[in-house]
N, C-alpha and C positions, 0 to 999 in steps of 0.2 A: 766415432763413438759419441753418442749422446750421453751429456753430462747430466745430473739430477741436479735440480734447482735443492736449497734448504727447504726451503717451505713443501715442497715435495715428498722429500725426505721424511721428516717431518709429517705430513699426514700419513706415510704409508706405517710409520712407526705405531703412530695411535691406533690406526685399524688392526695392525696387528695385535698390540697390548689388549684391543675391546675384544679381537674375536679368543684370545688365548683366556679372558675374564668369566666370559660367556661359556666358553668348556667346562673350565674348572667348575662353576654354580650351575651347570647344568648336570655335570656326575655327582657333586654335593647333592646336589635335590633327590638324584637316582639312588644314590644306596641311603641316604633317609628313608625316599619310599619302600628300599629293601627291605633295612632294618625295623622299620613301623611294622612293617607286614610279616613279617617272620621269614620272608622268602631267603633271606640271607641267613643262615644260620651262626648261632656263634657255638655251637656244642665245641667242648674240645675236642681234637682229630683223635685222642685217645678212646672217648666216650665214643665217638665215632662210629670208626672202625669195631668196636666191640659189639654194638649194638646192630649195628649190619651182620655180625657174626653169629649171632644171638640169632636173628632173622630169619638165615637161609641154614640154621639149624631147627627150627621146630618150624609146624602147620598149623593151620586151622582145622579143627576138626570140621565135620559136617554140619551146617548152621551157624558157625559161627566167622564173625570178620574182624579177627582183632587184630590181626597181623596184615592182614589186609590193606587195613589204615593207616600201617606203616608207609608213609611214600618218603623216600630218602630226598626228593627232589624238595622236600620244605623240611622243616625247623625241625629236629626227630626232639625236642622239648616239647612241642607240642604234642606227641605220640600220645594217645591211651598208652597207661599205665608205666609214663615216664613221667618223672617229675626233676628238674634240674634245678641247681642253686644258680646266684647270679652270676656268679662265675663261670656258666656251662657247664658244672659239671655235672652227672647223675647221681643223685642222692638218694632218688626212692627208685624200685623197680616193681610193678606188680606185674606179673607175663596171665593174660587171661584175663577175660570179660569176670567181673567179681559179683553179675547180677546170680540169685539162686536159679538155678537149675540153666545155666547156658553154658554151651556146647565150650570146653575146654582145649586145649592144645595137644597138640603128638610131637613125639621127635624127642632131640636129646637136650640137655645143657652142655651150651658149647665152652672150654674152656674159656674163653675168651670174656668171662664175665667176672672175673678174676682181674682184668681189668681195669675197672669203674670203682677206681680205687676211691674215691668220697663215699663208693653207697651205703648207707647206715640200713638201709630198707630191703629186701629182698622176698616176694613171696610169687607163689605161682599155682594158679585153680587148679581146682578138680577137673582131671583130667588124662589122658593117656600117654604121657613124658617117660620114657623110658632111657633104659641105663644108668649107670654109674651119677654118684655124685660131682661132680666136678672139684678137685682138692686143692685145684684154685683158688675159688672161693675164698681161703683161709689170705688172701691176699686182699681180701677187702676187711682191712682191721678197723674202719667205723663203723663196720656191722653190728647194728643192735636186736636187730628182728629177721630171724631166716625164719619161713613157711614154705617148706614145699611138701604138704600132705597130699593125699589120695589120689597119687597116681599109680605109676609101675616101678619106680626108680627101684636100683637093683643095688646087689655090691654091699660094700660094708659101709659102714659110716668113715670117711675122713679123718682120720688123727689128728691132722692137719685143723679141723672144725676148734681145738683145744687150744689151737693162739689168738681167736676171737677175742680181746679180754675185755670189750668192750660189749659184746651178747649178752643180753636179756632174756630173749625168747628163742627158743630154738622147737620146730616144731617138725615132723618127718615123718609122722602116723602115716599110715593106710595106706605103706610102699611092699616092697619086695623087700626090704633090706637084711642082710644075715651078719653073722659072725658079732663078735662082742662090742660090748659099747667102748669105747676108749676110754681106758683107765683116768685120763686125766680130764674128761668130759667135765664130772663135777667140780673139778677146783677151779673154774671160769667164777670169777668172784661177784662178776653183776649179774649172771644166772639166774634166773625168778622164776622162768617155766621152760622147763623142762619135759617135753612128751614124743616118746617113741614105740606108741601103742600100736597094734595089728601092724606088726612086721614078723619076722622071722629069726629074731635077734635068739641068740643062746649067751652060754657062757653063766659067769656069775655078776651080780649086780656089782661096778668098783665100791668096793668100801674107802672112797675119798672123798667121801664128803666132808669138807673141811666145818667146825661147830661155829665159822663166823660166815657160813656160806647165806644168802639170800632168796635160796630156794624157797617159792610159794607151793609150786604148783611140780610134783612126780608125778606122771603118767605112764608106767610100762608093761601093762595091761595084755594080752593078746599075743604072746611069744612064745620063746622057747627056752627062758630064763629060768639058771638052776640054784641051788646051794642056798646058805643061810643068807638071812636080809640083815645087811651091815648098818651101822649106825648112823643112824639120819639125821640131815643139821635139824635143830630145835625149831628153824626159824617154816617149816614145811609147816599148809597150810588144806594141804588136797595131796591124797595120794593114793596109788590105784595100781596096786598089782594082780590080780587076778588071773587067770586062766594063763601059769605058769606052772612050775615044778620047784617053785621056794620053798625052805622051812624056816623056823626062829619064829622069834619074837617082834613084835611091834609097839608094846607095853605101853614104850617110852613114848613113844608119837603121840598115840590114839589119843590120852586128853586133849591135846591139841588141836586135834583136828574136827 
């Protein structure tokens, strides 16, 4: 058996310490270059998974490529109409090209967007999105801005929509939507615009508008809304019931407006 001299020893030690130095700074270099480039993603696996859910739930309509551009193999923070904090997580959501007159999206809202529990932002084009609301939803409590007008969406409005307490605008015009508004709709206290015009809504308007409510803007215009019109916060700035079946008064508002 042949012995190893120290000096031997000894350089084969070094070569190995240079070639183990040499790895390590050469995968440092490689997920920098990842990370520079976006090709690595840091979304969280929550936002993730939602957002692939979200995906292989709605289309492009014809002409248009927004979902298209969805490619999961890079950064989905980079996506059109994703916007991420630095955290990874999604904060803003717009589903749909928002130029005037391009071709919108089909398909459903998949639960799954219920999720993306940071999003303060939630809106989606004109378009053909049909079904139900998704009562998930009510699981993204930094919600401050839901728009999903002028598609197909059907069903009632969510109850659920009524633990938002962070909602500002809540906007749902120009759907299918039926049966009553949710009594406790108006007592969302940061509330400012309100509009669920050309639906199919009946019932009677809730009389719970609380007099320290925020409310700028009532829109319920185009429905199938009955009975007297209940007492409106003071603080309403724009209101619009029209081609309804109300009766009362409005006295008190009109200066106001």
């Amino acid at each position: 058996m042949q012995m190893q001299t120290p000096a031997a020893a000894r350089r084969k030690m070094k070569a190995a310490t240079t070639t183990t130095t040499t790895f390590v700074s050469i995968m440092t270099l490689m997920i920098s270059i990842l990370l520079t480039s976006g090709i690595c993603s840091m979304l969280d696996p929550k936002d993730f998974l939602a957002l692939q859910s979200i995906h292989s739930s709605l289309e492009d309509m014809p002409g248009s490529t927004f979902l298209h551009d969805w490619d999961f193999s890079s950064d989905p923070c980079s996506f059109p109409g994703v916007l991420c904090n630095p955290a990874g997580r999604v904060v803003s959501l717009s589903l749909g090209d928002p130029r005037a007159g391009a071709p919108g999206l089909t398909g459903k809202l998949h639960p799954f967007i219920g999720r993306l529990s940071e999003l303060t932002e939630l809106s989606l084009v004109p378009g053909r999105v049909y079904g139900p609301i998704p009562p998930t939803i009510s699981l993204c409590q930094r919600l401050r801005f839901l728009a999903l007008s002028e598609n197909f969406l059907s069903g009632t409005i969510p109850p659920s929509l009524s633990s938002l307490h962070s909602l500002q605008t809540l906007d749902l015009s120009f759907n299918l939507l039926s049966g009553q508004i949710p009594q406790s709709l108006p007592r969302l206290s940061e509330l400012s615009t309100l509009i669920l015009s050309h639906n199919r809504l009946s019932g009677n308007i809730p009389a719970t508008f609380d007099s320290s409510s925020r409310l700028l803007r009532l829109d319920l215009k185009h429905n199938n809304l009955y009975g007297e019109i209940p007492p409106l916060p003071p603080s309403l700035r724009y209101l619009s019931l029209s081609s309804n079946n109300l009766s009362g008064y409005v006295a008190g508002v009109l200066p106001r407006l």
